[in-house]
N, C-alpha and C positions, 0 to 999 in steps of 0.2 A: 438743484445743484448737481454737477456730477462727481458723482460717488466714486463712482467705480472709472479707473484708467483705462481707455480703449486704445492700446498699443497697434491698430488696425492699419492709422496713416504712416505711424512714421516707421514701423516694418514697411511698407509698401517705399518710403522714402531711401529707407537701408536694402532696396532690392532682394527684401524676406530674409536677410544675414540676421538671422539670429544671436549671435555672437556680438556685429555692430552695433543691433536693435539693445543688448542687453547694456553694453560698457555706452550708448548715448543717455540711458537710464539711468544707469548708475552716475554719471555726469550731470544727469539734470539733480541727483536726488540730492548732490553733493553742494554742487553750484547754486543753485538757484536760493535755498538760504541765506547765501551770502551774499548774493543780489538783491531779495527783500530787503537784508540789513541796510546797505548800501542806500537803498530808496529810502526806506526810514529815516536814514539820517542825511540825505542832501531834502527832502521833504521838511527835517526837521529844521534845519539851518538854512531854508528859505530861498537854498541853491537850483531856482527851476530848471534852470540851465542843461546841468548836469541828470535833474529826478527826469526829467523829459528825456533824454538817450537813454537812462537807466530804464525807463518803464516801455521803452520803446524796443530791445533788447528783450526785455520779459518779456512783451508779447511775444515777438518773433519766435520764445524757446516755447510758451505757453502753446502756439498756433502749430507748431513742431509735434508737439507732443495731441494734437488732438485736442485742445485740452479750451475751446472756444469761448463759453460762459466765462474762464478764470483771464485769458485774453482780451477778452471785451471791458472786462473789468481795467487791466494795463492799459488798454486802448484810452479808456475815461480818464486816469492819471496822466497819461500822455498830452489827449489833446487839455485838459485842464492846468497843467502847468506849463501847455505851450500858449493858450488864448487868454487864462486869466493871472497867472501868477501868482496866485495866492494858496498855501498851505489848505486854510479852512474847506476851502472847493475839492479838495484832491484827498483830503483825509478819511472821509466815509469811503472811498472808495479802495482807498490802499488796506484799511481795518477787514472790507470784506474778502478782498485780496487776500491778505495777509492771514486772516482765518480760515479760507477754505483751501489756500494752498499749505497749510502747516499741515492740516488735518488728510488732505490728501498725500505730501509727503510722508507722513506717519504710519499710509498703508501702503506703500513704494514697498 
């Protein structure tokens, strides 16, 4: 899993601005829990619709941030509630999500 934040690509994204690299940070550190929520609960209420833009979003910030393994994870939420539709399919994957992204926000 990764542990540790490698800030490497999206300095390289923010053209080494220190200042944008830190307030995109602080944005993701902000936002993105309220994005998990969000997916939790259009996952929970069966809205694939909506979990499929939502997880699709997350990756895009996850893939932003360097952040691949936890993106690949959004990625499986994505294409499983665009091909199969079903909660159960997309749930292991949102739990490991949802765990390794809390624990990483935790040391933002």
């Amino acid at each position: 899993m990764e542990n540790n934040l490698d800030l490497t690509f999206l300095r390289q994204l923010m053209g080494g601005d220190e200042a944008m690299t830190r307030r995109f940070l602080e944005l993701f550190k902000t936002e993105m829990p309220k994005q998990l929520a969000a997916l939790e609960g259009q996952l929970d209420a069966g809205d694939f619709a909506q979990a499929n833009v939502t997880a699709h979003a997350v990756k895009g910030q996850l893939l932003t941030m360097g952040l691949q393994e936890l993106a690949n994870l959004a990625l499986q939420i994505e294409n499983k509630t665009e091909q199969e539709k079903t909660t159960a399919n997309s749930a292991q994957a949102f739990l490991q999500l949802k765990t390794k992204l809390t624990a990483l926000l935790a040391n933002i």
